[in-house]
VOPARO-575674 format. One line per 5 residues: number of its first residue (from 1); for each residue x, y, z negated of C-alpha. Coordinates in nm, 2 decimals, m for minus. Example, Ala and Ser with C-alpha at 12.3 -4.5 7.8 and 13.67 -1.06 7.14 Angstrom:
<sites>
1	1.23,m0.45,m0.78  1.37,m0.11,m0.71
</sites>
This chain:
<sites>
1	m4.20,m2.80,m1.50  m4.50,m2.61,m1.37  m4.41,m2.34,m1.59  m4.09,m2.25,m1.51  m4.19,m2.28,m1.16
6	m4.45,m2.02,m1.17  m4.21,m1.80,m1.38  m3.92,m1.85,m1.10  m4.22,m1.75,m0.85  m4.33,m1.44,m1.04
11	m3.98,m1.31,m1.10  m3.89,m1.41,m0.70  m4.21,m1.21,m0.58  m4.17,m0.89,m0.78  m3.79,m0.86,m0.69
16	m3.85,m0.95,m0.29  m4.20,m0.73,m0.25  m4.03,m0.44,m0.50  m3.67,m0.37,m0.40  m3.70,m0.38,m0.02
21	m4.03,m0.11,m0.04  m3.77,0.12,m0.37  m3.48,0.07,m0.09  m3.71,0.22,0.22  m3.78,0.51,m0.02
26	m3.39,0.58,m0.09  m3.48,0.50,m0.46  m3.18,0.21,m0.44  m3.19,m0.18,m0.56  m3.13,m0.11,m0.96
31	m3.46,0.07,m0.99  m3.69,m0.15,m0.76  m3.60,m0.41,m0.99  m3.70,m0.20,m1.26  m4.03,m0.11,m1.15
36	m4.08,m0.47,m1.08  m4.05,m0.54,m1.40  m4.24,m0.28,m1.55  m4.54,m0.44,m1.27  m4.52,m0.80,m1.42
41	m4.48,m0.72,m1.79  m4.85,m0.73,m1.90  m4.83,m1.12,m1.72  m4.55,m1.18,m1.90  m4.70,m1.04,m2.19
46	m5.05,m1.25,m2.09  m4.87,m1.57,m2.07  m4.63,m1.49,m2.36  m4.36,m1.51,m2.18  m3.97,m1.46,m2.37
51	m3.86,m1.21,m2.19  m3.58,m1.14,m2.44  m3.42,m1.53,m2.36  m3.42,m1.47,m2.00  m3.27,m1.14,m1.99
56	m2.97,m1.30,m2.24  m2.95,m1.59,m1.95  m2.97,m1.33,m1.71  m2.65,m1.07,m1.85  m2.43,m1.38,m1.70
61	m2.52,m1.18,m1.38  m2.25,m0.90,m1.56  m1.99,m1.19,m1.61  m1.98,m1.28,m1.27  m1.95,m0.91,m1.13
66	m1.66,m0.83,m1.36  m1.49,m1.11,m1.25  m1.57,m1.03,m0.87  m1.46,m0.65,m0.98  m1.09,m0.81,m1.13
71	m1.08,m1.03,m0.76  m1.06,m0.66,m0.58  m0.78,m0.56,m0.86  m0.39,m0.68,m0.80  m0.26,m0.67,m1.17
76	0.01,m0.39,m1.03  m0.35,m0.14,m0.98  m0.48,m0.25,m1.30  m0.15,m0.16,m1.47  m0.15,0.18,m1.29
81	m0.49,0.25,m1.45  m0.38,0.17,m1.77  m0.37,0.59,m1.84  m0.72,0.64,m1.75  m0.82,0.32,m1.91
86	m0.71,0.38,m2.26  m0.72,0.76,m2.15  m1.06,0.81,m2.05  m1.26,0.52,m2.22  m1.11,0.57,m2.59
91	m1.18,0.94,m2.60  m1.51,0.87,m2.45  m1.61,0.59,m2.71  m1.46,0.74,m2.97  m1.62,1.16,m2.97
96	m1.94,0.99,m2.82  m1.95,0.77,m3.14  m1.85,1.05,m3.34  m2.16,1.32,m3.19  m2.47,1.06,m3.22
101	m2.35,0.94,m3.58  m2.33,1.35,m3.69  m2.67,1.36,m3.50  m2.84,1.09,m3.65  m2.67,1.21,m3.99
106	m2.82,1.54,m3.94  m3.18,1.38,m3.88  m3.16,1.19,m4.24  m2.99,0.86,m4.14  m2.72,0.72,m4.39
111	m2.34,0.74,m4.26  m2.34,0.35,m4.19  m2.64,0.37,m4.00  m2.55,0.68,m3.80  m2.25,0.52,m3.71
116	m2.40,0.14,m3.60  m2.62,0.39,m3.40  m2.33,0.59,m3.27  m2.13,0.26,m3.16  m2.42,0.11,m3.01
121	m2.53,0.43,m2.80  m2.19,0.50,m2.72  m2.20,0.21,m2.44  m2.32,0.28,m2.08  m2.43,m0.02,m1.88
126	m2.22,m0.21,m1.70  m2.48,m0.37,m1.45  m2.62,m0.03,m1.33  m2.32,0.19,m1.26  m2.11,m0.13,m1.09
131	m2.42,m0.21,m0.87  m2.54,0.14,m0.77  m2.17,0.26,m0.67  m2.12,m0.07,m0.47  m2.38,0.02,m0.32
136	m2.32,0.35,m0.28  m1.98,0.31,m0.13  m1.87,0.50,m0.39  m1.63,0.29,m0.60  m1.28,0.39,m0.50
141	m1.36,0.77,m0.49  m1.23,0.93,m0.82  m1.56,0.89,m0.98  m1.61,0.57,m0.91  m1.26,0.46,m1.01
146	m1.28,0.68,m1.33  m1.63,0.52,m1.47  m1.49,0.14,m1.38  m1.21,0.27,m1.61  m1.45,0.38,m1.90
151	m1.67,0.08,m1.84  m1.36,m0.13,m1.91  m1.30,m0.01,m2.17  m1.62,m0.03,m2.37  m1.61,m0.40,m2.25
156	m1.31,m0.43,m2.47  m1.49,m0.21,m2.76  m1.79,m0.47,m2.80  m1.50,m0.72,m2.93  m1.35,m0.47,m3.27
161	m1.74,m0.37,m3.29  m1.88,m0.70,m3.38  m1.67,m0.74,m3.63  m1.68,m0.37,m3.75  m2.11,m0.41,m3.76
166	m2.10,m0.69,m4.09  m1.91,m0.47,m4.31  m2.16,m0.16,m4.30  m2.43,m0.43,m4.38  m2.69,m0.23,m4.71
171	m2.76,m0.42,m4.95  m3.12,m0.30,m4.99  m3.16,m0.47,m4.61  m2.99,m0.80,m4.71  m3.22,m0.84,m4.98
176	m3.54,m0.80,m4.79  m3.36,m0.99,m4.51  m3.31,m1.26,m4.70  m3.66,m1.29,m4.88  m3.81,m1.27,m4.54
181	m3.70,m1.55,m4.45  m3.98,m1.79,m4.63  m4.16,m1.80,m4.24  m3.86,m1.91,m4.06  m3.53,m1.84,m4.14
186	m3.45,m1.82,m3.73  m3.11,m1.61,m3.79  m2.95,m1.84,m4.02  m3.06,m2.14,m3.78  m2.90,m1.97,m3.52
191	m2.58,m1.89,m3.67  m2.60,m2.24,m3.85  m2.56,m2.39,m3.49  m2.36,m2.16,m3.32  m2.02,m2.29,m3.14
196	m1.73,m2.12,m3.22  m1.34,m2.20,m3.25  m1.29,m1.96,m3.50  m1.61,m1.95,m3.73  m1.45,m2.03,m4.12
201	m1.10,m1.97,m4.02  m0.83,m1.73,m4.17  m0.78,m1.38,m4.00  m0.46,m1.49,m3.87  m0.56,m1.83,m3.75
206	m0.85,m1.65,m3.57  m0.58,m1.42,m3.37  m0.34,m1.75,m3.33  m0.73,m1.92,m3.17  m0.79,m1.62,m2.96
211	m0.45,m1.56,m2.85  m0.39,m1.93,m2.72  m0.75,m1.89,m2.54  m0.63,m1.62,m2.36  m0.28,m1.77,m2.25
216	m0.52,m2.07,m2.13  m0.67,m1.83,m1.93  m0.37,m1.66,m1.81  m0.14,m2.02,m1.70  m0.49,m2.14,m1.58
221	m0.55,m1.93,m1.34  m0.18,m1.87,m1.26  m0.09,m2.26,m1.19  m0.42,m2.46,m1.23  m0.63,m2.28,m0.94
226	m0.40,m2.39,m0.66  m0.42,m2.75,m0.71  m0.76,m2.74,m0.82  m0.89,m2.62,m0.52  m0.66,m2.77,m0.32
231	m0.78,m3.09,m0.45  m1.15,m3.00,m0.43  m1.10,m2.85,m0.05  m0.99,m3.20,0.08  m1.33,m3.31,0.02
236	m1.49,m3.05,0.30  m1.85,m2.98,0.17  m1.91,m2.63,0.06  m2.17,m2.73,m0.17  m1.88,m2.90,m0.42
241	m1.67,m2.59,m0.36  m1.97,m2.36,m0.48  m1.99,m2.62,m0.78  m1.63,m2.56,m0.83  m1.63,m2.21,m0.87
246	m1.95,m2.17,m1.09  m1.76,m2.40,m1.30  m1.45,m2.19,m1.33  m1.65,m1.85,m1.44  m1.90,m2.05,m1.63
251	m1.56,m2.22,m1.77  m1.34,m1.91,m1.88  m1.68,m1.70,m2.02  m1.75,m2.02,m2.23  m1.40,m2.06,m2.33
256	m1.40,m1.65,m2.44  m1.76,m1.70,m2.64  m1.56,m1.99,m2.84  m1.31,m1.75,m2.95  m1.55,m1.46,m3.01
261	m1.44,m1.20,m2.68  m1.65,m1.07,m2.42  m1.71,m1.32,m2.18  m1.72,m1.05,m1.89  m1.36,m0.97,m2.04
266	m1.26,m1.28,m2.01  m1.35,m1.32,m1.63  m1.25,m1.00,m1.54  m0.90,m1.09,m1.62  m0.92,m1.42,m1.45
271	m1.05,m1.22,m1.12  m0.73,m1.03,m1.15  m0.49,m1.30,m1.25  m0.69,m1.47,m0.88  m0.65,m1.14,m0.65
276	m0.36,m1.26,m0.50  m0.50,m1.64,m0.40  m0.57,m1.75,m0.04  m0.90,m1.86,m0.22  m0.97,m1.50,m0.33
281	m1.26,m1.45,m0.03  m1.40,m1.79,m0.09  m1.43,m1.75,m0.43  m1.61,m1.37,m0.38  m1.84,m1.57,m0.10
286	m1.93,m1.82,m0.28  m2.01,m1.62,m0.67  m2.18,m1.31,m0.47  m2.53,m1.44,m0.44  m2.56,m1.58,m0.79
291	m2.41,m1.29,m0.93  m2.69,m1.07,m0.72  m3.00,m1.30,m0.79  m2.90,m1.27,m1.21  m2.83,m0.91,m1.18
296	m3.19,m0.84,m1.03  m3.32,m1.14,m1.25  m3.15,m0.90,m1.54  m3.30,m0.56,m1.45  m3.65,m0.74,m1.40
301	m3.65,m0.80,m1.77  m3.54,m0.48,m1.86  m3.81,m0.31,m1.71  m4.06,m0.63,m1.83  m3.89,m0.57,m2.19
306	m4.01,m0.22,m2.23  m4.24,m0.19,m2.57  m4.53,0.03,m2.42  m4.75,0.02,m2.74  m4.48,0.13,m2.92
311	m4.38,0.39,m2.65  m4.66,0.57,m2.65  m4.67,0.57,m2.99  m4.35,0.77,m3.03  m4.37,0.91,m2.71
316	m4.26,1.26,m2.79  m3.98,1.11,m3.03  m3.86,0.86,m2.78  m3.86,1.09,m2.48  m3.65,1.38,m2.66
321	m3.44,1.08,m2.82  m3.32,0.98,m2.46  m3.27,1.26,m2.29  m3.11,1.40,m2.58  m2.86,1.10,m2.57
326	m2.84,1.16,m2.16  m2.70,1.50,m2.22  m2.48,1.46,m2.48  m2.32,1.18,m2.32  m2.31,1.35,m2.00
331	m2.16,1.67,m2.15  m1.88,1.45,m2.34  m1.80,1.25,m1.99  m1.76,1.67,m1.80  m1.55,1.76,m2.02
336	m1.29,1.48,m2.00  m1.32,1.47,m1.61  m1.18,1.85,m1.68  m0.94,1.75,m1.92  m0.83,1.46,m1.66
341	m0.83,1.63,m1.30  m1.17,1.45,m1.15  m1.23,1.71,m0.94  m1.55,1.83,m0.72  m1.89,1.60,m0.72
346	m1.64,1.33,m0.85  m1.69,1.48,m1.16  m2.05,1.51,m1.17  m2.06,1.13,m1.02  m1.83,1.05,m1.35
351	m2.05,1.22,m1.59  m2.40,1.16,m1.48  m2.32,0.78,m1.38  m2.23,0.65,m1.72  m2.50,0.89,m1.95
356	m2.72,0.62,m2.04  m2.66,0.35,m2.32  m2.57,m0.02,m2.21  m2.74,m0.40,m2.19  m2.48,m0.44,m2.48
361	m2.69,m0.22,m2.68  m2.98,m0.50,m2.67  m2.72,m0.74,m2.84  m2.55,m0.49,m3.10  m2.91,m0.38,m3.18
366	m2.98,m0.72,m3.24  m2.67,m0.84,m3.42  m2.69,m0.52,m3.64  m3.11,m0.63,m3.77  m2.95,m0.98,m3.82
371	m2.61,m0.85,m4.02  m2.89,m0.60,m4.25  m2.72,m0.32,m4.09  m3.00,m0.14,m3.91  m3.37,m0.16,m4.03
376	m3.61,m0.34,m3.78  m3.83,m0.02,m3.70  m3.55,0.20,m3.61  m3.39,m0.10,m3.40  m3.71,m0.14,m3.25
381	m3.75,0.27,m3.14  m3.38,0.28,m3.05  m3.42,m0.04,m2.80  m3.70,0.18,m2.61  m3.43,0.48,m2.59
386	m3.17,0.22,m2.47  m3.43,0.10,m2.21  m3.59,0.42,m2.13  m3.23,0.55,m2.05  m3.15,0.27,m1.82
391	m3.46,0.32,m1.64  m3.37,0.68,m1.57  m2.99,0.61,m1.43  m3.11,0.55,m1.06  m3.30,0.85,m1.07
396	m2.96,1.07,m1.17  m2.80,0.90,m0.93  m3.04,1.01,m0.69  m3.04,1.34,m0.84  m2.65,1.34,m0.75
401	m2.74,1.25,m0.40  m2.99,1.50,m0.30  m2.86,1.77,m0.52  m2.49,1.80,m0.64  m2.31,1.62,m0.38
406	m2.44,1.82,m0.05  m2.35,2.15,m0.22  m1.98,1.97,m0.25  m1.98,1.93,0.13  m1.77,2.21,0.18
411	m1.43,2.26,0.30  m1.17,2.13,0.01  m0.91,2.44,0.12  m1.15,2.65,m0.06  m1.21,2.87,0.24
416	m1.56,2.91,0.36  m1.71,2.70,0.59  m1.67,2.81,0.99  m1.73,2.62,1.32  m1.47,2.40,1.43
421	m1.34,2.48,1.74  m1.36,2.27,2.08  m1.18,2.02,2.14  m1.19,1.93,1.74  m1.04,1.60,1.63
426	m1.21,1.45,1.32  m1.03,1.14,1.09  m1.27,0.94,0.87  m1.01,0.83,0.64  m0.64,0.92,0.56
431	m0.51,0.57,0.38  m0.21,0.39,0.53  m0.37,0.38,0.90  m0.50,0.74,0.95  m0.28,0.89,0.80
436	m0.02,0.79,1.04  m0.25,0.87,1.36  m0.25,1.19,1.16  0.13,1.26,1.14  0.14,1.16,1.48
441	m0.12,1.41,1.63  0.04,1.71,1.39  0.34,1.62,1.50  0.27,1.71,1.90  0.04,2.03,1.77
446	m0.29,1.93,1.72  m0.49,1.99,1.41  m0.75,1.72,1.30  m0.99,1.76,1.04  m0.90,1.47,0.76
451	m1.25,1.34,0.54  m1.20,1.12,0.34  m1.31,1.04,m0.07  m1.02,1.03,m0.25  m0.94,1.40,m0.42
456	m0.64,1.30,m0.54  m0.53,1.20,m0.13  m0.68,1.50,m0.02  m0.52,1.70,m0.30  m0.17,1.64,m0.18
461	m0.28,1.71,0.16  m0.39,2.07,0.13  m0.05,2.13,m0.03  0.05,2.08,0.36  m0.20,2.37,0.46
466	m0.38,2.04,0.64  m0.77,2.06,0.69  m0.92,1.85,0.47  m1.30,1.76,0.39  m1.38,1.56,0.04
471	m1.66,1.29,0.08  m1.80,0.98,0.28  m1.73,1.03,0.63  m2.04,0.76,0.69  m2.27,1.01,0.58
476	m2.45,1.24,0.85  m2.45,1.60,0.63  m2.06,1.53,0.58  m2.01,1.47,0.94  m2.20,1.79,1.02
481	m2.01,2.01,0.76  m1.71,1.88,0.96  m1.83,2.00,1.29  m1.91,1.64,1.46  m2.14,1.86,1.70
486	m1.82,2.04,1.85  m1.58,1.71,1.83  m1.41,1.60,2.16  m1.30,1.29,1.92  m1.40,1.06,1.59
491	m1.09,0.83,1.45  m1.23,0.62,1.22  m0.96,0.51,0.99  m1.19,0.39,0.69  m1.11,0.05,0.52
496	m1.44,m0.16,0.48  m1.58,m0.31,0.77  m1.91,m0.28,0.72  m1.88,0.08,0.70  m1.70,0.15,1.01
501	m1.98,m0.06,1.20  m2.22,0.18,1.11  m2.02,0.50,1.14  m1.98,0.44,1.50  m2.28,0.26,1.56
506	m2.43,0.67,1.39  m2.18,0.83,1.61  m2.20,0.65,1.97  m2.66,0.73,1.92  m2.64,1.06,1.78
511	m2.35,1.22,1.93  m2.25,1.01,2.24  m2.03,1.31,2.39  m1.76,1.23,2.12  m1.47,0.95,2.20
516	m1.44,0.71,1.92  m1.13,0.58,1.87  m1.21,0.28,1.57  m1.01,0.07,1.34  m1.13,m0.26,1.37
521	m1.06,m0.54,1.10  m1.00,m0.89,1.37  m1.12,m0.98,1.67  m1.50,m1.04,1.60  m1.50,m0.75,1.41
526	m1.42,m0.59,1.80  m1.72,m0.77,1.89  m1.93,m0.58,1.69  m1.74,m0.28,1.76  m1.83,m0.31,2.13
531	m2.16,m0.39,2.08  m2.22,m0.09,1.87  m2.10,0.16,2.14  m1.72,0.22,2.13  m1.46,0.10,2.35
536	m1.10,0.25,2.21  m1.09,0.01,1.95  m0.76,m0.07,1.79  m0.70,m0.37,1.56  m0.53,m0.29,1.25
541	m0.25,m0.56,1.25  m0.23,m0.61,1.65  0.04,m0.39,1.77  0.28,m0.46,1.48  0.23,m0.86,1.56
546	0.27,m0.81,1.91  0.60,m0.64,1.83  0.72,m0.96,1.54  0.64,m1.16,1.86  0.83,m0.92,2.11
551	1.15,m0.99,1.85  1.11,m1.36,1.75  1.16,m1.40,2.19  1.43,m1.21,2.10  1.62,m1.42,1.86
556	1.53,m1.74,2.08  1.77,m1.56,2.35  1.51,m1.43,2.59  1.69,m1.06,2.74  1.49,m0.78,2.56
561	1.36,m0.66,2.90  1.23,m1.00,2.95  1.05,m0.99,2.62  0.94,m0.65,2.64  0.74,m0.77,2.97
566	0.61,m1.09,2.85  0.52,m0.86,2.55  0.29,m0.63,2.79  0.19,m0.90,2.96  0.03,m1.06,2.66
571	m0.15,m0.69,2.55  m0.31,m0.63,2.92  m0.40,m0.99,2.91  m0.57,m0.95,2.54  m0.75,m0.65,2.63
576	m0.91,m0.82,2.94  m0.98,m1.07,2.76  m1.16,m0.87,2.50  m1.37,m0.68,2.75  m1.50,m0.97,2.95
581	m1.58,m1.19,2.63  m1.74,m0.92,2.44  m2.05,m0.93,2.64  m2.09,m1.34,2.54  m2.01,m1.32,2.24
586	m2.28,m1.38,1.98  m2.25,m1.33,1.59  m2.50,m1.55,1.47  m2.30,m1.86,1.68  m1.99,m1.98,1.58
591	m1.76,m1.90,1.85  m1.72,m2.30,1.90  m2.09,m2.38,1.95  m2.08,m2.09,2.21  m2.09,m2.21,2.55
596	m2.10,m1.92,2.76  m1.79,m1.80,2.56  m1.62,m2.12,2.59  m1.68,m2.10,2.94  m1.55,m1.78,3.04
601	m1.26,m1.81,2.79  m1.11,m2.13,2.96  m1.15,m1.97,3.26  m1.01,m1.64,3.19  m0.69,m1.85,3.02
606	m0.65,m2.03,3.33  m0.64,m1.73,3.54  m0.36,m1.58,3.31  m0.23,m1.91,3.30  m0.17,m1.89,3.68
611	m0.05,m1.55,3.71  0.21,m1.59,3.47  0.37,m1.95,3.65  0.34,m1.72,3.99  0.54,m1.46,3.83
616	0.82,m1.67,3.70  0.84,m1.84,4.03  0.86,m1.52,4.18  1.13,m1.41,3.92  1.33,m1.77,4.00
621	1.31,m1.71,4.31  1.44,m1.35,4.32  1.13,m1.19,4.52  0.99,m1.03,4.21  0.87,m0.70,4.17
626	1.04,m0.43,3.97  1.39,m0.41,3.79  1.57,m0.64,3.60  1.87,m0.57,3.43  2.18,m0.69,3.55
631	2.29,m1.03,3.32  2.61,m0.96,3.13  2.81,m1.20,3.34  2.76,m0.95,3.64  2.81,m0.65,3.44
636	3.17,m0.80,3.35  3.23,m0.93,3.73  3.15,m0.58,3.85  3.42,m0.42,3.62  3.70,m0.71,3.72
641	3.63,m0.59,4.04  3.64,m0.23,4.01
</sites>
């Protein structure tokens, strides 16, 4: 007990000392944890520590991110990939496989080990990319959607490589495999015990296996989830509903081992089949922090795993080895961005993002010096490149930062970059609601500036002769390119909530003279809105749910008049509302366990309350103020008198 305790301690205390002090320094998360790792590995190594063990418990961390990635992704935007997916990823598998195994050919290595070293290589790590363009912000930019695309993909590959690895097995390696085996025969043990549904069976019982595995998981999550949680929300305690989602990922990845598949496949599709449930968000709540803590718990041993002896051994080998396989990879990802339209620092997001090998290289390293298909020495150097190259991958990203993607922050016309003149009007975002404030100020002759970071959007744009900037409107240098100093106004139209917080919250210290006009996401989200400076804030469903109210008085026979003034009654009764509960409202209470908000809100409905009885008395009475149309029955009283 004590040991696992002071390993749980060690691990805890490099992550929470390392990443905050790497994240202060702009190096990101991924390589704090990293460093962290490369801190504690002579403990490790002084308490001989299996770092190797942890780090295989630890890649459940990837399981539960795909299948958080598949929660964001309604089947229809999966299917609409499917071009870049098989597109992209199988051209970049396959001529990535097909360079390294003609380089390691060329260096003396036999075709079947050039090509187990091609395959393995070929993979780019999952954990790293997904985490650093979350972070980032940078996942539904062309980049980002174009390596989640390839990263699929190569998910898929593992499955057809596994099986591919046996059959290139030398018989010279088998041989001394199996006479080594005198000491401890700790392969054969394993596979002796391992579970598996389809270990001894014919090929097309194996298919038959997999393909009812994958329907389980299909009618599961289709039929099963509803009643399941259903049944498990009756019982009110978040802890069970936490136990009940651990248990459905740990479930389905368990269910794909069985059968042979990725796990992190396997999830993945159950996050999609789930993107549609009303338990979507609660799932994502409650798998987020476990999927975080094993990710960092992951990289930790990454860095920890790192052979230094035999590092500085090869040193000069091992460096020139893994850069070598950075820019080849890099330079097969450029050219198919070219070949499929990613355009700008998209491209150079797409290419340097995924130039590193994979954490499925430490198992297909592993399976290949079990199968006799790689000797141990070479496995050995080649786990340093795999490491080494994960290691660099924060620092490229950085590079992409401070380097490529300011000299991108230009004007997307193509026409050099001039001042903006007064009285500009900037849109941070052009989806489904800025682009309709932006119809709508074109429409009665002004001209915004549109940023947003999809090139494809912004492509179809500039066919319109529109002003359009490529990027992340939340970043300061973007906002400058786009002339934020001469702006009269900022409409920020972006979609996660988070973001738009600290866009204005940026814009309303740094630039108070410009009037934000913000998207908000519900009412708290107002809240924060307010607090953070701005005071035009528009809720992204209110006015179209004011207007299905305006109609369903409507169709319960109130005049249209009539409804259209209870209608504005309710907005101007809203926004008050709004403005007077803003300043009590507190995010860390629960609106319930406020007082002071209770309080004013009971009073503030009472007053309305009030107002509205005086107003129909008023209106009964016929002393009300304003017009009212005349009912029908006068209208057809009128014309038998005329």
């Amino acid at each position: 007990m004590g040991e696992i305790l002071f390993l749980a301690f060690v691990f805890l205390c490099a992550g929470v000392v390392a990443v905050p002090i790497a994240s202060r320094l702009g190096l990101g998360s991924v390589l704090g944890y990293l460093i962290a790792g490369i801190l504690i590995s002579p403990l490790l190594a002084a308490f001989k520590v299996d770092v190797v063990s942890i780090q295989h418990f630890a890649e459940f961390g990837v399981v539960m991110m795909l299948f958080l990635v598949g929660l964001e992704l309604e089947p229809r935007l999966l299917w609409d990939m499917r071009n870049r997916l098989i597109g992209l990823g199988g051209l970049q598998v396959g001529l990535t496989t097909l360079l390294i195994m003609a380089a390691a050919m060329a260096l003396g290595q036999s075709w079947t080990i050039a090509l187990a070293i091609g395959l393995t290589l070929a993979l780019s790590s999952t954990a790293i990319v997904l985490q650093t363009l979350n972070e980032k912000g940078l996942m539904k930019c062309d980049g980002g959607q174009g390596s989640f695309a390839v990263l699929l993909f190569q998910d898929i590959a593992v499955i057809p490589m596994l099986a591919l690895m046996p059959l290139l097995a030398l018989p010279e390696l088998a041989d001394a495999l199996a006479g080594g085996h005198g000491h401890g025969n700790g392969h054969d043990g394993d596979h002796g015990h391992t579970m598996s549904l389809v270990e001894g069976l014919a090929g097309w019982q194996q298919a038959l296996v997999t393909l009812v595995a994958v329907s389980v998981v299909f009618v599961g999550g289709r039929y099963l989830t509803r009643p399941m949680f259903n049944f498990i929300a009756t019982a009110n305690l978040r802890e069970i509903f936490v136990a009940a989602a651990l248990l459905w990922v740990i479930g389905i990845a368990l269910l794909m081992t069985l059968v042979g598949l990725s796990p992190a496949l396997g999830t993945f599709l159950a996050g999609v089949i789930l993107a549609n449930s009303e338990y979507r968000h609660e799932l994502e709540s409650n798998i987020d922090p476990f999927k975080g803590l094993l990710l960092g718990l992951f990289f930790i041993t990454v860095g920890a795993g790192i052979n230094f002896a035999l590092l500085f051994e090869n040193l000069s080998a091992i460096v020139l080895l893994t850069l070598g396989l950075i820019v080849l990879k890099a330079s097969v990802l450029f050219g198919l961005a070219i070949a499929f339209g990613i355009k700008g620092s998209d491209r150079w997001l797409f290419s340097l993002g995924l130039a590193q090998a994979g954490e499925f290289g430490f198992v297909l390293l592993s399976f290949t010096v079990a199968n006799a298909v790689i000797p141990k020495p070479l496995a050995d150097q080649l786990l340093l490149v795999v490491a080494l190259s994960m290691l660099l991958t924060p620092l490229l990203f950085i590079a992409y930062d401070k380097l490529i993607a300011p000299r991108f922050v230009t004007d997307e016309s193509g026409e050099p970059d001039e001042d903006l003149p007064e009285g500009a009007i900037i849109i941070a975002g052009h989806g489904r609601f800025g682009g309709v404030v932006n119809r709508m100020l074109r429409g009665l002759g002004y001209e915004p500036t549109v940023v947003d970071y999809s090139s494809s959007q912004l492509e179809m744009l500039r066919a319109f002769n529109l002003r359009v900037y490529f990027g992340d409107a939340t970043r300061p240098d973007l906002l400058h390119a786009a002339g934020i100093e001469n702006a009269k106004m900022l409409v920020v139209a972006i979609d996660d909530r988070e973001q738009i917080t600290n866009l204005v919250q940026y814009v309303a210290q740094n630039h108070p003279h410009v009037h934000i006009v913000s998207r908000a996401v519900d009412r708290p989200h107002v809240y924060e809105l307010y607090a953070a400076g701005c005071r035009d804030i528009i809720r992204e469903t209110f006015d179209s749910s004011v207007r299905a109210g305006r109609s369903a008085l409507e169709a319960l026979g109130m005049h249209p008049f009539e409804a259209e003034r209870r209608s504005r009654q309710f907005v101007d009764y809203d926004r008050r509302s709004l403005a007077a509960l803003a300043d009590v409202y507190d995010p860390d209470i629960p609106v319930h366990e406020n007082s002071a908000y209770l309080q004013r809100f009971r009073k503030i409905r009472e007053e309305n309350e009030a107002l509205l009885k005086g107003e129909d008395n008023a209106y009964s009475k016929g002393t009300g103020l304003g017009w009212s149309p005349p009912s029908i029955a006068d209208v057809e009283a009128e014309q038998d008198r005329s």
